[in-house]
C-alpha positions as CSV (number, residue, x, y, z in Angstrom):
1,X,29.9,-8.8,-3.1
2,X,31.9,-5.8,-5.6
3,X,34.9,-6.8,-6.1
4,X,37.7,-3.9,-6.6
5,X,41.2,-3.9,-8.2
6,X,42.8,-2.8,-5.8
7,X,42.8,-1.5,-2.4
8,X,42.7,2.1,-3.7
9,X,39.9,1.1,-5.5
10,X,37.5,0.1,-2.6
11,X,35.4,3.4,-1.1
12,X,37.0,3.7,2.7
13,X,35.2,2.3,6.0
14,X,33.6,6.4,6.1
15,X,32.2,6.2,2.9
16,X,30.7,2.7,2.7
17,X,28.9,4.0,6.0
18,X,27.3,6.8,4.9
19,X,25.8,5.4,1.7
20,X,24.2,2.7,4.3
21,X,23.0,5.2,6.4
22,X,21.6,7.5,3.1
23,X,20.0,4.0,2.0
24,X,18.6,3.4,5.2
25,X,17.1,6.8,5.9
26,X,15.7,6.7,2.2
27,X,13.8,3.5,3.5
28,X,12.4,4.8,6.4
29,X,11.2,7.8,4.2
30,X,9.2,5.3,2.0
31,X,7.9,3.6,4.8
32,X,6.6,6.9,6.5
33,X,5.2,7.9,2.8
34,X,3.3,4.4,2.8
35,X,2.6,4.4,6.5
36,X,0.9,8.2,5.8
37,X,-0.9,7.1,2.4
38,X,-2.4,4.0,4.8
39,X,-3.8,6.3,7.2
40,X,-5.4,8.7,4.7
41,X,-7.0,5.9,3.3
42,X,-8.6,4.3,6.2
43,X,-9.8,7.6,7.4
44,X,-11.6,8.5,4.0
45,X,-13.3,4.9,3.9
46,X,-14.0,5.5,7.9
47,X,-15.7,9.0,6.7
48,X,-17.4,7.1,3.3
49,X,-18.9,4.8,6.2
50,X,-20.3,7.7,8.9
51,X,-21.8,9.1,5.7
52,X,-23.5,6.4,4.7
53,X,-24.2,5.2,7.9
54,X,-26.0,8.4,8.7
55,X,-27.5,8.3,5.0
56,X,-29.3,4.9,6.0
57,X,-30.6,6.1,9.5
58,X,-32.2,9.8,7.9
59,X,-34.1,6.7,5.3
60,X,-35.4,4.8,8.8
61,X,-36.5,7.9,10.1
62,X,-38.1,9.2,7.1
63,X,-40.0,5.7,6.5
């Protein structure tokens, strides 16, 4: 908890809200980065697998 000197010191009831708010929306922005970098990771090792998936059945074929 911050303590303040005085009442003129403490940011009003407006204030402390919108810094809450601007810390939450920064979170959720950090959270859709990660969510985003998740996805484009699964999908390249989902593509890394068709291709070598599709790599191993040209070898069956051939042999």
């Amino acid at each position: 908890m911050v303590r303040f000197r005085s009442k003129s010191d403490a940011p009003d009831l407006h204030t402390q809200l919108e810094s809450m708010l601007d810390q939450v929306w920064r979170s959720e922005a950090d959270w859709r980065l990660w969510d985003r970098l998740d996805a484009a990771v699964k999908r390249e090792n989902l593509r890394e697998q068709r291709a070598k998936d599709t790599d191993d059945r040209d070898v069956e074929k051939a042999a």
